[in-house]
Every structure is written in C-alpha cells, then in structure tokens.
ROPA-104902 format. One record per atom (N, C-alpha, C, O): residue number from 1; residue in three letters; atom name; x, y, z. Coordinates in steps of 0.02 Angstrom, whole numbers, plus 50000, padded with zeros to 5 digits. Layout:
N
 resi resn name    xx    yy    zz
  NUM  ALA   CA     X     Y     Z
...
This chain:
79
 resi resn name    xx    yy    zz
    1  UNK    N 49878 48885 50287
    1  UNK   CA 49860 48954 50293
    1  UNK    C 49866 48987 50224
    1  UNK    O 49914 48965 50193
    2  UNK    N 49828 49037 50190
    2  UNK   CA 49809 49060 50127
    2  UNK    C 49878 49111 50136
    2  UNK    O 49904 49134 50187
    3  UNK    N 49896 49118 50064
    3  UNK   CA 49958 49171 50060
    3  UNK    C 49905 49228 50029
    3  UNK    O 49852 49214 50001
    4  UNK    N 49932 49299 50041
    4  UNK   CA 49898 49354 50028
    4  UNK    C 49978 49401 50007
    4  UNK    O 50026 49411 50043
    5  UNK    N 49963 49423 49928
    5  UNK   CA 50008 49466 49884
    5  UNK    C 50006 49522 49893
    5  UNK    O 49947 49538 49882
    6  UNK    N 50045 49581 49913
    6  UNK   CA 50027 49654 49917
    6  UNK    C 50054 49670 49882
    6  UNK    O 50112 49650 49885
    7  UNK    N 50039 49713 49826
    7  UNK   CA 50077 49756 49762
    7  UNK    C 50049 49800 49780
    7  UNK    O 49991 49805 49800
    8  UNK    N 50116 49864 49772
    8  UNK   CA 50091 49945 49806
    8  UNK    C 50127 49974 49745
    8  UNK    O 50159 49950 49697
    9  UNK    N 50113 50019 49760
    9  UNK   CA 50128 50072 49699
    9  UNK    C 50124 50148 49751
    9  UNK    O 50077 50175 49779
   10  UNK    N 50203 50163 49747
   10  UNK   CA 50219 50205 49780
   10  UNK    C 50269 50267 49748
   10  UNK    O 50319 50295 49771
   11  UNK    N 50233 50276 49684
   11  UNK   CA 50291 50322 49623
   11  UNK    C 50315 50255 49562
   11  UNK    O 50317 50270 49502
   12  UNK    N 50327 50204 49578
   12  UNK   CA 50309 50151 49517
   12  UNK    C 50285 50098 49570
   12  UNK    O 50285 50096 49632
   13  UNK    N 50266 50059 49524
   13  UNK   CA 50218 49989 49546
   13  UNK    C 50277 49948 49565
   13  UNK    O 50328 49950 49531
   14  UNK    N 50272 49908 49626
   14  UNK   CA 50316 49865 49663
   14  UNK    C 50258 49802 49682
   14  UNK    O 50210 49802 49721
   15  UNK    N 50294 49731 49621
   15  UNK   CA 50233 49673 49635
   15  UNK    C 50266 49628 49715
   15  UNK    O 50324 49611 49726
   16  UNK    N 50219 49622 49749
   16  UNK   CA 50256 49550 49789
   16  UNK    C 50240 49487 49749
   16  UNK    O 50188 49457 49737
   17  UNK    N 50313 49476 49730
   17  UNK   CA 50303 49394 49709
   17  UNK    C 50326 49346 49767
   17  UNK    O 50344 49290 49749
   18  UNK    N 50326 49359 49825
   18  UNK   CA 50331 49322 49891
   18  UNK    C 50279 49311 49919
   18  UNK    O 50262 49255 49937
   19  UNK    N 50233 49379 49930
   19  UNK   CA 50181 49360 49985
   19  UNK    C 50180 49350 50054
   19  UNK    O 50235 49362 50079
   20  UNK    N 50121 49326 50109
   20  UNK   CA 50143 49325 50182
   20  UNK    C 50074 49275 50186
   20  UNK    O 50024 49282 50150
   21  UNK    N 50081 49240 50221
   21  UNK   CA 50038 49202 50259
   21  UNK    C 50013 49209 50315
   21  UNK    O 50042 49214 50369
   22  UNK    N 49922 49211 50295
   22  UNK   CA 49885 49263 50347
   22  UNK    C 49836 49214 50346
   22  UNK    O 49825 49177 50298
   23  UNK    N 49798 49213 50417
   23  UNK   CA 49746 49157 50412
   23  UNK    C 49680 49193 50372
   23  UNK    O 49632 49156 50370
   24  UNK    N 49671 49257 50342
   24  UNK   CA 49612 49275 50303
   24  UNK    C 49616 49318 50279
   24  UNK    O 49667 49349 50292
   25  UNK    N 49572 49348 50233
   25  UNK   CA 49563 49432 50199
   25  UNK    C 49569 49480 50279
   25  UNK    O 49603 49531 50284
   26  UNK    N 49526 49450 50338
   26  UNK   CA 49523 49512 50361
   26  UNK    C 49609 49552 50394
   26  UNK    O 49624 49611 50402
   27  UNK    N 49648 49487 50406
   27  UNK   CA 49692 49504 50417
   27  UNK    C 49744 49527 50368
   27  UNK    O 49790 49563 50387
   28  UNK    N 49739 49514 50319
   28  UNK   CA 49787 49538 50238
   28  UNK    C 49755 49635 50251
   28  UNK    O 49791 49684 50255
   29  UNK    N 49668 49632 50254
   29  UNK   CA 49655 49716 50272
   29  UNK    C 49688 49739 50308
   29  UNK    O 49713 49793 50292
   30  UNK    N 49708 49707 50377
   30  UNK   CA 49739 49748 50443
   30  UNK    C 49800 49768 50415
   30  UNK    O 49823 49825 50418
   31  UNK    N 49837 49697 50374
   31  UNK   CA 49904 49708 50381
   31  UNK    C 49909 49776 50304
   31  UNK    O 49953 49817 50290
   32  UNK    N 49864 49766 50281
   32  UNK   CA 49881 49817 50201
   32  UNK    C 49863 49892 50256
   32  UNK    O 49904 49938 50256
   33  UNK    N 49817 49895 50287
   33  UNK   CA 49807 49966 50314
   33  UNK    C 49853 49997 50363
   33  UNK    O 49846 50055 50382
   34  UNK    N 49932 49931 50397
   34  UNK   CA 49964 49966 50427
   34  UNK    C 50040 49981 50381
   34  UNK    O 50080 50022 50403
   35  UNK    N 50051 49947 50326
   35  UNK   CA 50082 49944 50288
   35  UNK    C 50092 50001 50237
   35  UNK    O 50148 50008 50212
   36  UNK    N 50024 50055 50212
   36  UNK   CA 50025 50100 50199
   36  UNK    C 50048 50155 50239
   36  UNK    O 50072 50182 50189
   37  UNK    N 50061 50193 50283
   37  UNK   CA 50071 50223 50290
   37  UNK    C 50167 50236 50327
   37  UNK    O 50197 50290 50332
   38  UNK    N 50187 50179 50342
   38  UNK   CA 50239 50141 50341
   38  UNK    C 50298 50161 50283
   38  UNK    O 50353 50189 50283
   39  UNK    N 50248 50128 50231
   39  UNK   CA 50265 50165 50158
   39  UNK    C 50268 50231 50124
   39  UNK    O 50301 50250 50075
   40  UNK    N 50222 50266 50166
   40  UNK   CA 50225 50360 50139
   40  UNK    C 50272 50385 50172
   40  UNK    O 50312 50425 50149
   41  UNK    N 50272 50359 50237
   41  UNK   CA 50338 50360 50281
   41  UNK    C 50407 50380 50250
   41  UNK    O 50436 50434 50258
   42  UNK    N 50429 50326 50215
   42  UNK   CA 50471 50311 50178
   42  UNK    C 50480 50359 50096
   42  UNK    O 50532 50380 50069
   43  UNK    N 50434 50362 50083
   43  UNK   CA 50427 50399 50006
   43  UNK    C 50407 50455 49995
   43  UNK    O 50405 50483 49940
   44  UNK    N 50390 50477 50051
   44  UNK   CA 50366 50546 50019
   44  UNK    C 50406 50595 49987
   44  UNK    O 50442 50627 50025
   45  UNK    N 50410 50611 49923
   45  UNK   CA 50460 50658 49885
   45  UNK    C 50493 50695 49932
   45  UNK    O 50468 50698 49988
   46  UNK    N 50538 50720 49921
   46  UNK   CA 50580 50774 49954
   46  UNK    C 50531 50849 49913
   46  UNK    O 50496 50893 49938
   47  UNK    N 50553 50830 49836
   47  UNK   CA 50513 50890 49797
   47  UNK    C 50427 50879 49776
   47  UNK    O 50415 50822 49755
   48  UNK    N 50397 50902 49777
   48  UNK   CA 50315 50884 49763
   48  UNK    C 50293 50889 49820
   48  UNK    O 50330 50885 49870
   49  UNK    N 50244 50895 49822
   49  UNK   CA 50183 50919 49896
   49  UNK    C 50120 50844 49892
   49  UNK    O 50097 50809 49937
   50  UNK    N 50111 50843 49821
   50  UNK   CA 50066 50780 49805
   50  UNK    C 50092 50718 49813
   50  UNK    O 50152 50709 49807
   51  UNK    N 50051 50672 49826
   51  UNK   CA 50085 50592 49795
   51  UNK    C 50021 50566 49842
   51  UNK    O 49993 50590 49891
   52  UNK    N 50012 50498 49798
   52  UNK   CA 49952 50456 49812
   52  UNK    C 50010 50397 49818
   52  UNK    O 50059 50395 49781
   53  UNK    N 49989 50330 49890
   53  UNK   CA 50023 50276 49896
   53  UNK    C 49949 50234 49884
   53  UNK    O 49893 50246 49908
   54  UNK    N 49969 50186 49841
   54  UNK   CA 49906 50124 49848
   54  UNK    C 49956 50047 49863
   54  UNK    O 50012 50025 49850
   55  UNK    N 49895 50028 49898
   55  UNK   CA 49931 49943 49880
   55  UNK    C 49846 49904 49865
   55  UNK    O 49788 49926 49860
   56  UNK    N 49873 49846 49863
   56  UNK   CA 49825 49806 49802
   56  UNK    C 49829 49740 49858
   56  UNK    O 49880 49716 49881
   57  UNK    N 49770 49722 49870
   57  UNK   CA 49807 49640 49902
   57  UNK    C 49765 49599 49842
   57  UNK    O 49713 49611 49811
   58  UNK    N 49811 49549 49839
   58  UNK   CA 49771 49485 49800
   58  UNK    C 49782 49421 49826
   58  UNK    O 49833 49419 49860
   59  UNK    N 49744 49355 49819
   59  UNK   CA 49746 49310 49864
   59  UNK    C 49793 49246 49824
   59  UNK    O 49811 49264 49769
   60  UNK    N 49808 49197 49836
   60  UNK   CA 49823 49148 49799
   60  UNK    C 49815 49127 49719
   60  UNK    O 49850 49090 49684
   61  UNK    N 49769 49157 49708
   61  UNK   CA 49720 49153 49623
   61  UNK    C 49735 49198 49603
   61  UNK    O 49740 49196 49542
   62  UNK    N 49757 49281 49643
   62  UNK   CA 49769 49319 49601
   62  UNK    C 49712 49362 49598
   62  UNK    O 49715 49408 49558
   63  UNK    N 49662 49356 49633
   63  UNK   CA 49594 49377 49616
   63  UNK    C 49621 49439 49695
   63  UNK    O 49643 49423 49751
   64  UNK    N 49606 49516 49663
   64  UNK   CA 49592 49573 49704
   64  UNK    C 49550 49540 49754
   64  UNK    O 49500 49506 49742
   65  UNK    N 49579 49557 49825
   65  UNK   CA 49529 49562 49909
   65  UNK    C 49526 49626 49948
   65  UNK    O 49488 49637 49995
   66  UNK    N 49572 49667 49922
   66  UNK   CA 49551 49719 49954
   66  UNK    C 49609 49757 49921
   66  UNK    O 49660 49732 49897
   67  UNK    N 49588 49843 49927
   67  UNK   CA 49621 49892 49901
   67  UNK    C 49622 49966 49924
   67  UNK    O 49568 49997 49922
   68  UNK    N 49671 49994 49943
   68  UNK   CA 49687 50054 49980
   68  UNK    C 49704 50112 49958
   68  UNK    O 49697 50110 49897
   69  UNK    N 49724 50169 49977
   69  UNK   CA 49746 50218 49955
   69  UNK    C 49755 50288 49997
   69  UNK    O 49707 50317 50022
   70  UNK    N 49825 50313 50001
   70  UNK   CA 49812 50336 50046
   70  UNK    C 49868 50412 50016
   70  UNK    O 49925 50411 49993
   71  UNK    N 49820 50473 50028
   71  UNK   CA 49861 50525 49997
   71  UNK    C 49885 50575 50032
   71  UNK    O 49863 50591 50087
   72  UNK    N 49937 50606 50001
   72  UNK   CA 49996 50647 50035
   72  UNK    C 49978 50729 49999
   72  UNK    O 49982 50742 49938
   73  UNK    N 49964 50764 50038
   73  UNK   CA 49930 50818 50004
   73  UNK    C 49980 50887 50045
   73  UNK    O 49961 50892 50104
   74  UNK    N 50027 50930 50030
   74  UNK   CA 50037 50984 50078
   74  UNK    C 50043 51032 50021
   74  UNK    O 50049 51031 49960
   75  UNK    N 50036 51089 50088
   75  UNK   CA 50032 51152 50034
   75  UNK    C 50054 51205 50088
   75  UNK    O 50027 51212 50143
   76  UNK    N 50112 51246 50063
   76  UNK   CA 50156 51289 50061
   76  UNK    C 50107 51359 50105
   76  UNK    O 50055 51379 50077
   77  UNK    N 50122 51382 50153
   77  UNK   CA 50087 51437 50181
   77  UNK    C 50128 51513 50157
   77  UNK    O 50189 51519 50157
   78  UNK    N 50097 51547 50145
   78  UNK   CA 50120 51612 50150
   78  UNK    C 50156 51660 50228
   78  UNK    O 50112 51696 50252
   79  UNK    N 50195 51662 50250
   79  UNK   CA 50216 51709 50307
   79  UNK    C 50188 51761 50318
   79  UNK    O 50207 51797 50364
C-alpha cells in the first residue's frame, strides 16, 4: 500500500516524516480534507480573527498530490 505525507502549516510548517498508508491519492484527499479542519479546531489563535490552515499531501517520491486550504476569517460586530 503507497504511503501518503501530510505537511500542514498551521502558524509554522509541521513536515510528516512518518506518513500513513492509504490505498490511493483519492483517499490521502478524503483523509487531508477531514484533517483540516480538525486542525483549525485546535489552532485557532485566541488573539487574531485571521489565520489560513493548509496541508500539502505528497506521495512516496515526494512529488505534491493534492493541496488544501482552509481559512478562518471573523470579525468583531458592533452592539
């Protein structure tokens, strides 16, 4: 079964030098698209309203298969 690398970058870049074993790209997509938000979960500043989470998958070679991004946008209402 092909190993698939996710490096995200969530306020600094975090490489997987482990990886997970997935029988294809389409499943490395599923698993990167539930994995993001998992992650904003987790990070979203306390201070700042902005922040962009990406992750990166790459396959065995290293060669990009797919790439995400997913942004955190709030804004402060007036009373």
């Amino acid at each position: 079964m092909p190993r698939y690398f996710f490096d995200v970058r969530a306020g600094g870049p975090e490489f997987d030098d482990t990886g997970t074993e997935l029988s294809g790209p389409d499943d490395a997509r599923q698993k990167a698209k539930r994995l993001l938000p998992d992650i904003a979960r987790e990070n979203i500043p306390e201070e700042g309203d902005h922040h962009t989470f990406a992750v990166m998958v790459k396959d065995e070679n290293g060669h990009p298969v797919y790439s995400a991004t997913l942004t955190f946008a709030g804004l402060r209402l007036p009373r």
